[in-house]
C-alpha positions as CSV (number, residue, x, y, z in Angstrom):
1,X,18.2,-29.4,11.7
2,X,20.6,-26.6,10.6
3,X,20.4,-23.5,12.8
4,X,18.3,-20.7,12.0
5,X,19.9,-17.3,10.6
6,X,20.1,-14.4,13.2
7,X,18.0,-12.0,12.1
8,X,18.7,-8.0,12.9
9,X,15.5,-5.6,12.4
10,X,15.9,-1.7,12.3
11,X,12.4,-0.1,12.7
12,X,9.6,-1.5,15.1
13,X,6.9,0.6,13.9
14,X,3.3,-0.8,12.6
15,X,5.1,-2.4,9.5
16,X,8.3,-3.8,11.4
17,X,6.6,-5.5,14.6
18,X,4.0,-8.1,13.0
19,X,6.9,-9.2,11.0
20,X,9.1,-9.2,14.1
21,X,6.6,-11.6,15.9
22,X,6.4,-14.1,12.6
23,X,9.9,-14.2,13.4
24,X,10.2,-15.2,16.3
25,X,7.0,-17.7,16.2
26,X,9.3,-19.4,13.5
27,X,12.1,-19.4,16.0
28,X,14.7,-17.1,14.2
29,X,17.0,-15.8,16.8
30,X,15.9,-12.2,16.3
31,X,18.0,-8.5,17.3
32,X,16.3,-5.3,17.0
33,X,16.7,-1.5,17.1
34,X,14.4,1.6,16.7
35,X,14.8,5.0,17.0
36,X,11.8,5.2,19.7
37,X,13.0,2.4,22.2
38,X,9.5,2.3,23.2
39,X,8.2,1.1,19.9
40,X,10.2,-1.9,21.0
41,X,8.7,-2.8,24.1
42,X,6.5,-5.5,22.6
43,X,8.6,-7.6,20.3
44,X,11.3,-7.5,23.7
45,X,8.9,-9.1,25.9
46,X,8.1,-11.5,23.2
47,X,12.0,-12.8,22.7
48,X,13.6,-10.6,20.4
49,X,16.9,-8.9,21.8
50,X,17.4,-5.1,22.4
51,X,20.6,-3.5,21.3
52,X,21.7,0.5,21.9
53,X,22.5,1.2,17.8
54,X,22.2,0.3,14.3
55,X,26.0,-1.3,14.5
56,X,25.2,-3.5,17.5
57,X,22.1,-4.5,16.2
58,X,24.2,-5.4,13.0
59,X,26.4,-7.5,14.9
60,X,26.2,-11.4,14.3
61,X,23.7,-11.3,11.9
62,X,22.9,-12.7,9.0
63,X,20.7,-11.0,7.6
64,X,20.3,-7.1,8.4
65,X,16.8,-5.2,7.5
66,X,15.8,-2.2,7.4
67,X,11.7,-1.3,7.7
68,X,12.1,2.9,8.0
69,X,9.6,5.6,6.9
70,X,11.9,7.3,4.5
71,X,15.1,7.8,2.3
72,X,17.5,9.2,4.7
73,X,16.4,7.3,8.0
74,X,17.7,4.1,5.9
75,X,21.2,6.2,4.4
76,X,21.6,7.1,8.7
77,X,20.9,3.9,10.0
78,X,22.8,1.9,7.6
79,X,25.7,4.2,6.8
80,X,26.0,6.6,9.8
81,X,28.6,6.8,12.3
82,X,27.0,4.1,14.6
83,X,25.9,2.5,11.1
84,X,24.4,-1.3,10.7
85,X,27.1,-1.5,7.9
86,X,30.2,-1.0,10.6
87,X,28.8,-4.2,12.7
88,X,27.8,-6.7,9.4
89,X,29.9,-9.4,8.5
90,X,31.3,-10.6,5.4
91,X,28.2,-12.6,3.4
92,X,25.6,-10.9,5.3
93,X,23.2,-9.9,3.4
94,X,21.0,-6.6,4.0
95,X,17.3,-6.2,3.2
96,X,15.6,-3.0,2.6
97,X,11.5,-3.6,3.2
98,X,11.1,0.5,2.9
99,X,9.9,2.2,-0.1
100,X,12.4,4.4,-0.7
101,X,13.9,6.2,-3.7
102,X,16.6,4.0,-5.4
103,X,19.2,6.0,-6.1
104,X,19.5,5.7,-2.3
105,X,19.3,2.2,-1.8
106,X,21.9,1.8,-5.1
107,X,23.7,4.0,-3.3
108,X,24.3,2.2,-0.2
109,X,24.5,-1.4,-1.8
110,X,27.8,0.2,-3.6
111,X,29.3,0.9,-0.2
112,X,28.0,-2.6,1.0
113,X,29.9,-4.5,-1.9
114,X,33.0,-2.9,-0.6
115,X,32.5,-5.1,2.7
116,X,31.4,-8.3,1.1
117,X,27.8,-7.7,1.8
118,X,24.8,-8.5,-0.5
119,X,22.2,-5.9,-0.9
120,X,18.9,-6.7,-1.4
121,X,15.4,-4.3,-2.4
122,X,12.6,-5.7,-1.1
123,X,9.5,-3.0,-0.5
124,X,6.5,-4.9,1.2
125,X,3.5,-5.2,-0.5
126,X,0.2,-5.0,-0.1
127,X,-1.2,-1.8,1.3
128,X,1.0,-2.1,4.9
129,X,-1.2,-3.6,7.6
130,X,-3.5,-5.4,5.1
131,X,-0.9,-7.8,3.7
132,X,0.8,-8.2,7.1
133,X,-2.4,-8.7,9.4
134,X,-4.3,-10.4,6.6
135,X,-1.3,-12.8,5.9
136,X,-1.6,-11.6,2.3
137,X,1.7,-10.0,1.9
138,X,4.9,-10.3,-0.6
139,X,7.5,-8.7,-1.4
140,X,9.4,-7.4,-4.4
141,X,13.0,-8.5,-4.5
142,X,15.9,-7.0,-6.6
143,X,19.8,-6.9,-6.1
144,X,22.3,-9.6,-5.2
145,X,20.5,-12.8,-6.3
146,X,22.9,-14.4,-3.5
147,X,21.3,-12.5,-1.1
148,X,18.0,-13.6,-2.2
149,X,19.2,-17.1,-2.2
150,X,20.2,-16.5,1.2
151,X,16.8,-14.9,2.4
152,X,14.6,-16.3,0.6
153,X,13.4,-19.1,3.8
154,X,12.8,-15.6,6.1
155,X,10.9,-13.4,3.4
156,X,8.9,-16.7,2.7
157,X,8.1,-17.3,6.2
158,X,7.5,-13.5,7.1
159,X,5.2,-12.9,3.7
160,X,3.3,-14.8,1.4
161,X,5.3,-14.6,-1.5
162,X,8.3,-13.1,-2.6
163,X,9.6,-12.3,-6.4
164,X,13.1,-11.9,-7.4
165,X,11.8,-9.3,-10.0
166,X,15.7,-8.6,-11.7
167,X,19.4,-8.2,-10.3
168,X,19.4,-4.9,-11.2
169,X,18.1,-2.6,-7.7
170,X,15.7,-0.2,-8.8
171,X,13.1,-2.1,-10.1
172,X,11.5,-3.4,-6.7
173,X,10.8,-0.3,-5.7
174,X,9.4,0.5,-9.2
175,X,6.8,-2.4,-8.8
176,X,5.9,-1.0,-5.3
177,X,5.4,2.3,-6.5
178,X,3.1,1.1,-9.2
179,X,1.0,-0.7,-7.6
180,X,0.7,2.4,-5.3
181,X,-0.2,4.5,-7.7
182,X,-3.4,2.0,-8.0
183,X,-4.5,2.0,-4.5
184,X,-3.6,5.6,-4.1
185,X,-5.8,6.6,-7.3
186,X,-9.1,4.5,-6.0
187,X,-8.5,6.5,-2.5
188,X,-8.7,9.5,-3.7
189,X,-11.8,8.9,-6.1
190,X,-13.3,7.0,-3.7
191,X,-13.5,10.1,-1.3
192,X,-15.2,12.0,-4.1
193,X,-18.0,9.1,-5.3
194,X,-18.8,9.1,-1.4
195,X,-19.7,12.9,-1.4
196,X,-21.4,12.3,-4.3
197,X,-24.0,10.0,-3.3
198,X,-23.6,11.5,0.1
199,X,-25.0,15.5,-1.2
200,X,-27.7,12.6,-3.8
201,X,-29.6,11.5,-0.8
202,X,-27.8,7.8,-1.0
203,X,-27.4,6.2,2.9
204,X,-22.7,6.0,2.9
205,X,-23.8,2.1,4.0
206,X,-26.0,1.2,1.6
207,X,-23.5,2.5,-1.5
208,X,-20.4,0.9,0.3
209,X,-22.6,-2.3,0.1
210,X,-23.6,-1.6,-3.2
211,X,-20.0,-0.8,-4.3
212,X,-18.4,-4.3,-3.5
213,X,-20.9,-5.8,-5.2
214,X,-20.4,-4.3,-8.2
215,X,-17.1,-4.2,-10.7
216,X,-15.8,-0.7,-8.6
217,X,-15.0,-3.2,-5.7
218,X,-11.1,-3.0,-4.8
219,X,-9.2,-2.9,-1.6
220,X,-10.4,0.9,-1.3
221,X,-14.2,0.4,-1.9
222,X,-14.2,-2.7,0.8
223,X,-11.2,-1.5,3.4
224,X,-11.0,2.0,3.1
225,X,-14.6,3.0,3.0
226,X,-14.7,2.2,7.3
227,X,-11.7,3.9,8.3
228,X,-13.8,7.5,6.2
229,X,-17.1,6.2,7.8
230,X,-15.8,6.2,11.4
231,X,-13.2,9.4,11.1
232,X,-10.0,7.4,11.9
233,X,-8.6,7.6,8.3
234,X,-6.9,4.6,9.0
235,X,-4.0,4.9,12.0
236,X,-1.8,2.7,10.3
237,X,0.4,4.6,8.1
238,X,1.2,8.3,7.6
239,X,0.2,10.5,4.9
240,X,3.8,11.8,5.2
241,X,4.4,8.3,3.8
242,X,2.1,8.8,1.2
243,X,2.9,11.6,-0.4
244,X,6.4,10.5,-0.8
245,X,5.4,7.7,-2.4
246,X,3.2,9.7,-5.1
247,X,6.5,11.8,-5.3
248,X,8.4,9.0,-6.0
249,X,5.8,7.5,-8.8
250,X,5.6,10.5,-11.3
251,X,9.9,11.3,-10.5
252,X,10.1,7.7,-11.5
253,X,7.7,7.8,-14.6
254,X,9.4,11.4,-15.8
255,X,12.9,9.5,-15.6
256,X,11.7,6.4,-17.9
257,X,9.7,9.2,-20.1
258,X,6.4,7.8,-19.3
259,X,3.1,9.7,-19.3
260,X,1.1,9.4,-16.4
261,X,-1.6,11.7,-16.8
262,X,-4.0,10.5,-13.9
263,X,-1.2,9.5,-11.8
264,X,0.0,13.1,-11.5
265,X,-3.6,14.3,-10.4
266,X,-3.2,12.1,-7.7
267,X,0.1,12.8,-7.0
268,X,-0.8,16.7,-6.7
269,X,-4.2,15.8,-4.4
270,X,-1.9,13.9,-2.2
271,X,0.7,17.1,-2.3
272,X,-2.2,19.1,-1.6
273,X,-2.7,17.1,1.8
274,X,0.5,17.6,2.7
275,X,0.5,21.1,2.3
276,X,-3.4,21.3,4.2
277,X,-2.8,19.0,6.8
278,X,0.1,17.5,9.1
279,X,2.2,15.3,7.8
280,X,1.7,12.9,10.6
281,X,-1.9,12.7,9.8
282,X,-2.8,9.0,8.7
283,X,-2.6,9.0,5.1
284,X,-6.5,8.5,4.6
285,X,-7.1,11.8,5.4
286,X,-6.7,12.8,1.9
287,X,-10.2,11.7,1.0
288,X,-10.8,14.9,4.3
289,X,-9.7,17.3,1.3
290,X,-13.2,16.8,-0.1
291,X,-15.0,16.7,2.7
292,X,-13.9,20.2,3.9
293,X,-14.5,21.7,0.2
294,X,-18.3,21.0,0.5
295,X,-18.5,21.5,4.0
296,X,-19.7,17.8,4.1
297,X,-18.4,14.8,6.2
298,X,-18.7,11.3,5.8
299,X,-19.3,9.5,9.1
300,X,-21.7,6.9,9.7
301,X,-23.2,7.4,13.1
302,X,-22.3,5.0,15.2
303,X,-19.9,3.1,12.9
304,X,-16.4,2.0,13.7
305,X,-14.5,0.2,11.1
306,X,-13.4,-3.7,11.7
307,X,-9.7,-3.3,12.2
308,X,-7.2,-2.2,15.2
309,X,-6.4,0.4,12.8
310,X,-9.7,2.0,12.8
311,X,-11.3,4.3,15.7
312,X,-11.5,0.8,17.9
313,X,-7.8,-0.1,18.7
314,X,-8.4,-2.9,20.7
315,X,-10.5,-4.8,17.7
316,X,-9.1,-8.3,17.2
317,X,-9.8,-9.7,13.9
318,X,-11.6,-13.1,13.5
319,X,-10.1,-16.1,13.6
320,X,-12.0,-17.3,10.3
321,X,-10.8,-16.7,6.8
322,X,-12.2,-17.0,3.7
323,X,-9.8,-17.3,0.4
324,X,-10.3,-17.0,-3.1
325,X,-8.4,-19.0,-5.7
326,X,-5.5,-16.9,-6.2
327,X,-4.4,-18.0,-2.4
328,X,-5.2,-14.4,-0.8
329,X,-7.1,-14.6,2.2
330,X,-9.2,-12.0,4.4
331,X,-10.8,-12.3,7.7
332,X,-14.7,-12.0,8.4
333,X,-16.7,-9.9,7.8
334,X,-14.8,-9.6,4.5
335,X,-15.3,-11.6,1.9
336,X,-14.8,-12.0,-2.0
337,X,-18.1,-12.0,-3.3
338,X,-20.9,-9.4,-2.4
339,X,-24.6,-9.5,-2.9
340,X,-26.1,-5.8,-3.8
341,X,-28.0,-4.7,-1.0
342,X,-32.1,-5.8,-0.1
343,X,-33.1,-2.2,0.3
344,X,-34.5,-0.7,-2.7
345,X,-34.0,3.5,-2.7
346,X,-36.3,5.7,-4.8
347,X,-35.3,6.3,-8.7
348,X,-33.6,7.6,-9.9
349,X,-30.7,7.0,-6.8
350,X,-30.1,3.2,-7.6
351,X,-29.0,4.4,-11.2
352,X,-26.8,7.3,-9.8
353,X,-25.2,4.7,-7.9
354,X,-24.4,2.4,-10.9
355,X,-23.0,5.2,-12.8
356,X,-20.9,6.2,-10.2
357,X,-19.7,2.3,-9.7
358,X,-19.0,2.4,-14.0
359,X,-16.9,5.1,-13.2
360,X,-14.8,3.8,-10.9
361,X,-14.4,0.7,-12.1
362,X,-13.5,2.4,-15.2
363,X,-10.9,4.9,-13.4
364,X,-9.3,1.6,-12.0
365,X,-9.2,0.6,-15.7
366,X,-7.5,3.3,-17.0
367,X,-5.1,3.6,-13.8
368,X,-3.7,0.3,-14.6
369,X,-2.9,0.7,-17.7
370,X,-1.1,3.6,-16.7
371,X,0.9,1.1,-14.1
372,X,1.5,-1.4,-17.1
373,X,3.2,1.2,-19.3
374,X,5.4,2.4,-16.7
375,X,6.0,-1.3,-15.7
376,X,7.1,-2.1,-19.3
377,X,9.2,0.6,-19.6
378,X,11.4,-0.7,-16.8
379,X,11.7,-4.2,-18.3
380,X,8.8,-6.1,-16.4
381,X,6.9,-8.8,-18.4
382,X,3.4,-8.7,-18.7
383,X,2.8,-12.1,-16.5
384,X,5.2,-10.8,-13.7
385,X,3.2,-7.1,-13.5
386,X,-0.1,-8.7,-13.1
387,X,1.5,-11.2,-10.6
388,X,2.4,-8.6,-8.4
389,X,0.1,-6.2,-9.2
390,X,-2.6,-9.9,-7.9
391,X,-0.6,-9.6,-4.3
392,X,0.2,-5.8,-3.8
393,X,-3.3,-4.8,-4.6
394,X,-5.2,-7.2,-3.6
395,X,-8.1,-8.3,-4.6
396,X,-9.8,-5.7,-7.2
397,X,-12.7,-6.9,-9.6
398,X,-10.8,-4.8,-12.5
399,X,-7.9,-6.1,-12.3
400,X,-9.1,-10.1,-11.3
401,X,-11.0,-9.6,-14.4
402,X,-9.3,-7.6,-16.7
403,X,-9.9,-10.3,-19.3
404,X,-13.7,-9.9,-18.9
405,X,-13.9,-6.3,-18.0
406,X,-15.6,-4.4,-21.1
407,X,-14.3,-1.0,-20.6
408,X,-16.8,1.8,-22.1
409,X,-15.7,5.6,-22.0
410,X,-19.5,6.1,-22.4
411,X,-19.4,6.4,-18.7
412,X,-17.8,9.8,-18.9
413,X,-20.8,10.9,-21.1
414,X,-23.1,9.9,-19.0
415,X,-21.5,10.8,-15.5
416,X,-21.2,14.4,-17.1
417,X,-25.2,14.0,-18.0
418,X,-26.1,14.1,-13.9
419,X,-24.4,17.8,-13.6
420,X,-22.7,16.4,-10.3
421,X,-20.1,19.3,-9.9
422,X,-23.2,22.3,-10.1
423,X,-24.1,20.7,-6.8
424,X,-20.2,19.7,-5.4
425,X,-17.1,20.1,-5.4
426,X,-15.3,17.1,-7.1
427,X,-11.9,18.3,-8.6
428,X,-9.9,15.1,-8.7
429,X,-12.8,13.5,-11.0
430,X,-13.3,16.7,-13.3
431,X,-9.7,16.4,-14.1
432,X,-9.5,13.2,-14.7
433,X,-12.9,13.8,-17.2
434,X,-10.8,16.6,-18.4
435,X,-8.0,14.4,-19.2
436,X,-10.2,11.8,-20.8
437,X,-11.1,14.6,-22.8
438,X,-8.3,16.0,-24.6
């Protein structure tokens, strides 16, 4: 049996130790350094090594990756005085997993080729924990195809899937920014259908129920809806993190000339978190935006969402899956079909509710075609962009059945009809109608 490459991993944090335990359950030989040694404690006690700096971690490895929260934490860890690139060895290969702006990473691979060492793009996809505890996630790979050739056995056994999506670096992190932009966009609406119903007189758990079993459902209705119900707005990634990732989108779709006319409404409601709230705030707290402009929240009493990520830290997901035919899996009590729920409300809520869910499902609609275009314009094919989009979404009834979906922009006629916004405050979706309406 040959030996195993020695794997070095800069950045513990929520992304970086799951895959560091896949790791070393597959018995790679594994090196790691962070910032915060203490991030570290974990992954030590389970067998990987502790070194003092990005250079000695480097050392003797393989393969080199980088998992860091933004642009210049990869340029200082990889190219800095005690840099990963002083201690790497001819035919290494280094792996960005960060989303990060590409000029950066281009930037860094053209001081790597100086060295002999391959550079490889590789964001991870879907939606951070998600992929990684759900065993759902792949990754986006662009640069040195013989680095990919060289990797490929560790992203495989780390993710899902991986995709060598082109040689030329750039266009990985375009793929992870668009399928961003769709998780992102149903987020931020999905904070304002809540208030909605909430301000209507419709119970937050029967609509959530009501919402996956209709064509809204997407990893936002189903996942996102708990860490809003219990407060926690989801501990698992930072709406620093966020934001610079909406940045990134519409700087990305200005350079390639592509309008993105509902993707820079979210970009500026996620700007607008930033700029009301901390930046170490979990990123969910965006959907708080709306709460505090109708004086409103949306907890569920008593509710705490199923994840560790959620108010309960010390949750442990089930050991039983359930997986649709695409290969993607979730844990119970998730599943991939929904029945609406038994209780029967007055009238005319139940119909409020459906137009609400038309609306979504036909803001997801729009949304993606927005990620297509951009997609395109880069050079992606058709069957590769809904590929990835399948795996760093996952599962969304649009987008699953986008060859069934019958959009109508009717709904926008007969959202306006109800007069939501005499009643609320809902600026994200009144300019997004406004949009619609030009």
């Amino acid at each position: 049996m040959k030996n195993k490459a020695t794997v070095a991993y800069i950045g513990t944090g929520h992304m970086g130790r799951p895959m560091i335990f896949k790791l070393l359950e597959l018995g790679y030989p594994v090196q790691v350094y962070d910032k915060y040694p203490e991030a570290a404690k974990t992954v030590i006690e389970a067998g990987a090594v502790w070194c003092n700096s990005p250079q000695e971690v480097a050392q003797n490895a393989d393969i080199v990756i980088t998992n860091l929260p933004l642009p210049h934490h990869v340029t200082e860890n990889i190219l800095g005085e005690n840099g990963a690139l002083n201690g790497m060895k001819t035919g290494s290969t280094w792996i960005d997993f960060s989303t990060t702006d590409y000029h950066n990473t281009k930037y860094i691979a053209g001081e790597a080729k100086k060295k002999g060492v391959y550079s490889l793009e590789a964001p991870v996809s879907n939606l951070s924990h998600m992929g990684v505890d759900f065993g759902n996630m792949s990754f986006y790979v662009s640069g040195d195809r013989e680095g990919f050739d060289i990797s490929k056995e560790v992203l495989n056994g780390v993710g899902k899937i991986s995709f060598f999506v082109m040689n030329q670096i750039g266009e990985a992190q375009a793929v992870k920014l668009l399928t961003n932009l769709l998780c992102y966009t149903a987020i931020v609406v999905l904070g304002e259908v809540l208030i909605i119903a909430k301000t209507c007189g419709i119970p937050l758990d029967w609509m959530w129920q009501f919402m996956k079993a209709s064509q809204a459902n997407s990893f936002a209705a189903e996942q996102i809806s708990p860490f809003i119900f219990d407060g926690s707005y989801d501990n698992s990634c930072s709406l620093e993190i966020a934001a610079k990732d909406s940045d990134l989108t519409v700087k990305l779709a200005e350079e390639f000339n592509v309008p993105l006319p509902l993707g820079k409404i979210i970009e500026a409601r996620y700007r607008q978190a930033g700029k009301t709230y901390k930046f170490s705030e979990n990123y969910i707290i965006v959907t708080k935006l709306v709460e505090d402009e109708n004086n409103i929240d949306l907890r569920i009493p008593g509710f705490t969402a199923p994840s560790p990520y959620g108010l309960n830290r010390n949750y442990v997901y089930s050991n039983e899956f359930v997986k649709d035919d695409f290969g993607r899996i979730k844990p119970h009590p998730y599943q991939f079909n929904y029945d609406r729920p038994q209780q029967k409300l007055q009238e005319p809520l139940e119909e409020i509710a459906q137009t609400l869910t038309e609306l979504m499902a036909y803001i997801n609609y729009l949304i993606l075609q927005e990620s297509y275009k951009l997609g395109q314009k880069i050079g992606l094919s058709q069957d590769l962009l809904v590929k990835v989009i399948r795996w760093g979404c996952g599962s969304s009834w649009v987008s699953d059945n986008e060859n069934s979906y019958q959009p109508n922009d009717r709904i926008v006629a007969k959202f306006k009809d109800y007069n939501f916004d005499q009643k609320v405050n809902i600026p994200t979706i009144n300019k997004i109608i406004a949009v619609l309406e030009e």
